[in-house]
C-alpha distance (Angstrom), angle and dihedral (degrees) to the residues before:
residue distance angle dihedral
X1 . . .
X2 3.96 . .
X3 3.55 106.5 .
X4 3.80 91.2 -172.1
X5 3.54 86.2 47.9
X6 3.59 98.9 47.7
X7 3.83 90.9 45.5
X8 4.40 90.5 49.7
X9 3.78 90.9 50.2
X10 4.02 90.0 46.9
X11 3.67 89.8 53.5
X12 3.61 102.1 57.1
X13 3.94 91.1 38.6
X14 3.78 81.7 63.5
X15 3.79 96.7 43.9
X16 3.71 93.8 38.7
X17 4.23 101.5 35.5
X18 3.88 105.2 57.7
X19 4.19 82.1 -172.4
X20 3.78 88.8 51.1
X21 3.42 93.9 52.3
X22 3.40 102.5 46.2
X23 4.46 87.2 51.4
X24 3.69 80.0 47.0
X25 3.67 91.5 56.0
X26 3.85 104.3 44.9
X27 3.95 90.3 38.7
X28 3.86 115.3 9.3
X29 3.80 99.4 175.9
X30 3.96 93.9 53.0
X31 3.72 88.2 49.9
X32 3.48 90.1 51.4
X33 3.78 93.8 54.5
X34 3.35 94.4 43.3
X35 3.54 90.8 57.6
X36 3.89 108.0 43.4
X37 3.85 83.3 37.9
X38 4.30 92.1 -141.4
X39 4.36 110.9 113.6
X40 4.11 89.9 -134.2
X41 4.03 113.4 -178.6
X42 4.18 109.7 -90.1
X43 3.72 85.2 -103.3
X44 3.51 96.2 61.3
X45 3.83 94.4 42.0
X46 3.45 96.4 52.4
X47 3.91 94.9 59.0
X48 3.64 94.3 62.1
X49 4.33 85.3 42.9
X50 3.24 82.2 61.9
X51 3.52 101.9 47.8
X52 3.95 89.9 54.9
X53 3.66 91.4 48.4
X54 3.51 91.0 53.0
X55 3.95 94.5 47.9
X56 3.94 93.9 46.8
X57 3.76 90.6 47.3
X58 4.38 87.9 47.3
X59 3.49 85.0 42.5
X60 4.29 101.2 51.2
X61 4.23 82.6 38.5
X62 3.86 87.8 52.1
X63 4.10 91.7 51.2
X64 3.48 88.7 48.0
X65 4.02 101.0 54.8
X66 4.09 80.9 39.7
X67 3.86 86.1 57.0
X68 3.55 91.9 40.2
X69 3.60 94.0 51.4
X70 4.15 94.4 48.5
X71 4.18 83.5 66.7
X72 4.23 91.8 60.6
């Protein structure tokens, strides 16, 4: 499996799939499964929950300096 991958297509599910997002909120590992379709150990699941949180919160920080920067 791609973990990169996995993580990208996660990402835009969230941005993209207000109802996905919100499952992925309240119970990210179950969302996860549900979307790759493959019952991994917690463990494993978590590392790629991970990886999507730490792309959406890159991502929201990245529109906010590109905001910032519009005001200079």
């Amino acid at each position: 499996m791609d973990i990169k991958g996995k993580i990208d297509e996660i990402v835009s599910k969230v941005k993209n799939d207000k109802g996905f997002a919100a499952k992925f909120a309240s119970n990210p590992i179950q969302a996860v499964e549900s979307l790759i379709g493959i019952d991994l150990p917690d463990d494993q699941i978590k590392t790629v929950v991970d990886g999507v949180k730490t792309k959406l919160a890159g991502d929201e920080a990245g529109g906010i300096l590109g905001s910032i920067k519009k005001l200079f």
